[in-house]
C-alpha positions as CSV (number, residue, x, y, z in Angstrom):
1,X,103.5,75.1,107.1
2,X,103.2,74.9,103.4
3,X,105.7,77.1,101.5
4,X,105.6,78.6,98.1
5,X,108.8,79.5,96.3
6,X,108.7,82.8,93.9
7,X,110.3,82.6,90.5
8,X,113.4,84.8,90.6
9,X,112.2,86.7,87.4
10,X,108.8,87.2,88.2
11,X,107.3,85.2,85.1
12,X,103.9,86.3,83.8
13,X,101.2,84.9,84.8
14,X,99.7,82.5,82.3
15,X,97.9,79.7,83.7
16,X,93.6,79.5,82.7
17,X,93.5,83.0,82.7
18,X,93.3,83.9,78.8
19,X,90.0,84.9,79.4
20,X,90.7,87.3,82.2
21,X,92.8,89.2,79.6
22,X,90.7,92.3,77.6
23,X,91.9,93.0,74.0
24,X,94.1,95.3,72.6
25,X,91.5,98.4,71.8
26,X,90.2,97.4,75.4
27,X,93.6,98.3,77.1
28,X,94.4,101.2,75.0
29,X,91.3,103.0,76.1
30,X,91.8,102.1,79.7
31,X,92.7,105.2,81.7
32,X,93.1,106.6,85.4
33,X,91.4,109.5,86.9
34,X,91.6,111.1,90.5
35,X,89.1,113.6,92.5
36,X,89.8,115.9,94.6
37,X,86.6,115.4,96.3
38,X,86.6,114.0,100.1
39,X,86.9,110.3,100.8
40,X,83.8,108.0,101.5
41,X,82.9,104.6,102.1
42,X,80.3,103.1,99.6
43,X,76.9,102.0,101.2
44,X,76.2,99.4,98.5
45,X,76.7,95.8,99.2
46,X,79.7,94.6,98.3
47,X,81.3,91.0,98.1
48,X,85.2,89.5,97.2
49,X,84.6,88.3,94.2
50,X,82.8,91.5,92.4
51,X,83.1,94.7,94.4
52,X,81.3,96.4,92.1
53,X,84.3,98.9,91.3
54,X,86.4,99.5,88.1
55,X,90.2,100.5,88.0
56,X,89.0,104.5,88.1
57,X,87.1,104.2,91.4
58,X,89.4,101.7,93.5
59,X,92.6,104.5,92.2
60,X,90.2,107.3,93.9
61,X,89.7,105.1,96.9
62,X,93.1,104.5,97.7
63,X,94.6,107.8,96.7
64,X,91.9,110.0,98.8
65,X,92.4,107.6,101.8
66,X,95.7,107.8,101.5
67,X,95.7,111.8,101.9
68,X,93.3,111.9,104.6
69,X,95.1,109.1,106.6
70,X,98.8,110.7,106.4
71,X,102.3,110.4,105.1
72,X,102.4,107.0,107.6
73,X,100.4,105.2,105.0
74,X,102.6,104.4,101.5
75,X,100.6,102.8,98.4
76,X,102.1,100.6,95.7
77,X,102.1,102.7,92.2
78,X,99.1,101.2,90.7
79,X,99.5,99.9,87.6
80,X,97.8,97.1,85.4
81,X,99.6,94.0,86.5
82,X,99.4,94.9,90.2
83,X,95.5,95.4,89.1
84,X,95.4,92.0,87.8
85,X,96.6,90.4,90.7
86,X,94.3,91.9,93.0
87,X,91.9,90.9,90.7
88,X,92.5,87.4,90.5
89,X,93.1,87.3,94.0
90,X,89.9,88.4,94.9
91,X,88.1,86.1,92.1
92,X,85.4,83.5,94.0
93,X,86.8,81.5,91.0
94,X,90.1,81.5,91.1
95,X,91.8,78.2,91.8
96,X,93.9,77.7,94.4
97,X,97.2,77.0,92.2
98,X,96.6,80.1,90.3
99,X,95.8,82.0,94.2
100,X,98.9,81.3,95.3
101,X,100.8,81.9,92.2
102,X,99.4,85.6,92.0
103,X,99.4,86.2,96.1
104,X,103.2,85.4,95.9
105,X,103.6,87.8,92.7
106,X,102.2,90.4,94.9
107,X,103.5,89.4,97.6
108,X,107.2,89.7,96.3
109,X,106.2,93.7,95.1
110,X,105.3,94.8,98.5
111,X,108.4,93.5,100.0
112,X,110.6,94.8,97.2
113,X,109.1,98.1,98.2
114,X,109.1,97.1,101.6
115,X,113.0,96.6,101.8
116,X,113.1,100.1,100.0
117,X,111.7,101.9,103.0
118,X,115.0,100.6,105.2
119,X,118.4,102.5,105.5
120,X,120.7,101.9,103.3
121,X,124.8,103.5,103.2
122,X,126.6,104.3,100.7
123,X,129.9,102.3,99.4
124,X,132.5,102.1,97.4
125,X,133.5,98.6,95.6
126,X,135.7,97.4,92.9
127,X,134.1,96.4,89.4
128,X,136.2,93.3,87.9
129,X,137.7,95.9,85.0
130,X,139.4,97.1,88.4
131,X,137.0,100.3,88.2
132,X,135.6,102.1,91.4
133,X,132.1,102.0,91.5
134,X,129.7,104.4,94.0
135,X,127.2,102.6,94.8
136,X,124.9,101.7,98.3
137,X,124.3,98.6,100.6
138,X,121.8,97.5,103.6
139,X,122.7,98.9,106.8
140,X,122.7,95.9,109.7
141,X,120.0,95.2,112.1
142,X,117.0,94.0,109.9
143,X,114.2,91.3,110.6
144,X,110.8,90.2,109.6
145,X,107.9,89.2,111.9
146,X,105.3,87.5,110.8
147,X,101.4,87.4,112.7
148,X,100.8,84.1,112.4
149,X,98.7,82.5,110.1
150,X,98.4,84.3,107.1
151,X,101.8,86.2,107.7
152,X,103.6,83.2,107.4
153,X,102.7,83.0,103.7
154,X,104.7,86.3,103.3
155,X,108.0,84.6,104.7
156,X,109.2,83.0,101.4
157,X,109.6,86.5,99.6
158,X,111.2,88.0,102.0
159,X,113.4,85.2,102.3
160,X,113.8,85.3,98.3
161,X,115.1,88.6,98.9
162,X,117.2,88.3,102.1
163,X,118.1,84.9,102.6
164,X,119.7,85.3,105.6
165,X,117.4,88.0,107.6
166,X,116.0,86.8,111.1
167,X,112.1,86.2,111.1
168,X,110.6,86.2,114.3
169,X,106.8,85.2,115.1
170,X,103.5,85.9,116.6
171,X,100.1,84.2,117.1
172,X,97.6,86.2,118.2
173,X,93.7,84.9,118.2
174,X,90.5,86.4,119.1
175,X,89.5,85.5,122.9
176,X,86.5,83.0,122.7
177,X,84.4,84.5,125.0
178,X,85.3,88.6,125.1
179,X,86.5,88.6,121.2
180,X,89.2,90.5,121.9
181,X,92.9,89.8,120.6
182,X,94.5,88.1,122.7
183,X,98.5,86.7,122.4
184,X,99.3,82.8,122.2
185,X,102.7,82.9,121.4
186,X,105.5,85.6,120.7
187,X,109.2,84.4,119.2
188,X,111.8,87.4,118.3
189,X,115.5,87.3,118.1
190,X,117.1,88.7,121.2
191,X,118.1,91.9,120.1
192,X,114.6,92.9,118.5
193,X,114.6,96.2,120.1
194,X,117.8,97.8,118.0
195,X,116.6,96.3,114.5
196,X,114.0,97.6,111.9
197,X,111.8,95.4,112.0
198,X,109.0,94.0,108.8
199,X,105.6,93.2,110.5
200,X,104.0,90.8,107.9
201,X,100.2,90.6,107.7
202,X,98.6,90.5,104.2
203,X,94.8,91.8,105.4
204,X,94.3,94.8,107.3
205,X,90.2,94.5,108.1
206,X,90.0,96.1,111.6
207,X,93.2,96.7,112.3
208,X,93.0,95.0,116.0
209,X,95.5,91.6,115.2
210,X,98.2,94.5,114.3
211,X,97.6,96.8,117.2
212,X,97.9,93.9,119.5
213,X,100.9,92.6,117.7
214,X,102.7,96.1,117.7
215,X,102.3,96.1,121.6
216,X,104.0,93.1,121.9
217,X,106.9,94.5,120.0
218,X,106.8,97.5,121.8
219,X,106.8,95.5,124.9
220,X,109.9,94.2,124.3
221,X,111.6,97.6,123.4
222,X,111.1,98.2,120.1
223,X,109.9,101.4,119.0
224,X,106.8,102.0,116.4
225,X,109.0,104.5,114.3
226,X,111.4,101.4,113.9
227,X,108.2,99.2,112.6
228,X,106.8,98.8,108.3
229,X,104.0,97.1,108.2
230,X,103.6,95.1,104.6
231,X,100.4,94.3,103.8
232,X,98.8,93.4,100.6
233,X,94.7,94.6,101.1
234,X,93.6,97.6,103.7
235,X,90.7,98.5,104.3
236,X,90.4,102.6,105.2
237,X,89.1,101.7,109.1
238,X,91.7,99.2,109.5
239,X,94.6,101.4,108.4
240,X,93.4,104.6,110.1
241,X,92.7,102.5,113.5
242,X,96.2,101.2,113.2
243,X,98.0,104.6,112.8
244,X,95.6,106.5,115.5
245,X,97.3,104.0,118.2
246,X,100.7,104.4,116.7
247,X,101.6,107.6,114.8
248,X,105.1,106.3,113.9
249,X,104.2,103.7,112.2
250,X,104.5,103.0,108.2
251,X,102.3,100.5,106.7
252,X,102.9,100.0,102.7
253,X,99.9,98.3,100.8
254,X,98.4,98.0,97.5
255,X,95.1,98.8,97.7
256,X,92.9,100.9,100.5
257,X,89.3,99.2,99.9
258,X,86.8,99.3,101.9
259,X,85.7,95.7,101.2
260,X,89.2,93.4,102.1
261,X,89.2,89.9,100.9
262,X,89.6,88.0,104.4
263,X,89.4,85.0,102.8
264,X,92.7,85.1,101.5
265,X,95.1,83.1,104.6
266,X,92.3,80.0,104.2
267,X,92.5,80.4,100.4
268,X,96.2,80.1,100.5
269,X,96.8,77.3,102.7
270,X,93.8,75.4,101.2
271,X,91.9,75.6,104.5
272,X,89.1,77.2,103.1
């Protein structure tokens, strides 16, 4: 497996994309507007690497999906660098250095937000003035599972972040001759049923690798209310056909679209 490490502070991105970046007068004029009107899909054609949408209508995609899917579903604040990213992600041009360099950017916002979502207790500790500071800490009996392949390129920032938490894995693949999902492999620490657990799959699409996968943890004890899902692209089907099975679930995402860019685990591992 071929593993990327994140830089600790996040640098900015740099590298051939000067002319990805709009001037000053550009930016300034740039704003964000929302409708109240009811969620639909488009019915033009769309494709990865133009979807035909500006930063206006993708904001109104996710936001109205969001509200008629529930509370389960959590979105990413949108702001321009997060836009970027998904941008260059979904590029046909991008290379793959520059790929994997944003997909790990991203990668390491949803699971900042992702370790968020867990419970956390409050504590006391001493400051080296020999001050008494307030403050909070993890509470024990976290993991991360990872749906082989493409979740396994979401294991580095979650390691970045908790170097010691547990990751645990499954392989699920679509049956040759039915096409459904079907398990190949399942490997979770012993106690997975008492920890809160982060399911890592970076493309929701139809939502079927998930359900499958959540089974398997349920299966062995765990409940759904005890699952996050961190993914980086949903589309609307995928993310409603996922909480319709399992009502407890929380899935955190950047972007509800109904156009995902499924090319991104061959893209990453330069498979593609």
């Amino acid at each position: 497996m071929e593993t990327c490490l994140l830089e600790n502070t996040m640098p900015c991105h740099n590298q051939q994309l000067n002319n990805k970046v709009n001037d000053s007068q550009d930016h300034a004029s740039k704003q964000v507007r929302f409708s109240n009107s009811g969620f639909q899909e488009q019915s033009e054609p769309f494709s990865d690497g133009d979807t035909g949408h500006n930063i206006d209508t993708v904001t109104l995609l996710s936001s109205e999906a969001q509200g008629l899917i529930g509370p389960q579903l959590k979105l990413l604040p949108l702001n321009d660098q997060i836009r970027e990213l998904q941008t260059i992600i979904r590029d046909t041009s991008t290379s793959r250095g520059d790929f994997v360099f944003c997909a790990d950017r991203l990668i390491r916002l949803v699971v900042e937000e992702g370790l968020n979502q867990l419970p956390y207790s409050e504590c006391t500790v001493t400051t080296p003035t020999g001050h008494k500071y307030a403050g909070v800490k993890f509470e024990k009996g976290n993991c991360g599972v990872s749906i082989m392949r493409s979740g396994e390129a979401m294991e580095q920032g979650l390691r970045d972040c908790c170097r010691s938490i547990r990751i645990g894995k499954i392989l699920i693949q679509s049956d040759e001759e039915t096409q459904k999902a079907k398990v190949y492999y399942a490997k979770f620490p012993p106690d997975i049923s008492r920890r809160k657990v982060l399911l890592m799959y970076p493309i929701l699409s139809t939502g079927n690798t998930v359900i499958e996968a959540v089974r398997v943890l349920r299966e062995h004890g765990l409940q759904a209310k005890h699952i996050i899902l961190l993914s980086l692209f949903s589309t609307p089907h995928g993310a409603k056909s996922i909480i319709q099975e399992f009502p407890d679930i929380t899935i955190l995402t950047t972007e509800v679209h109904p156009v995902a860019p499924t090319h991104f685990g061959q893209k990453y591992f330069g498979t593609d």
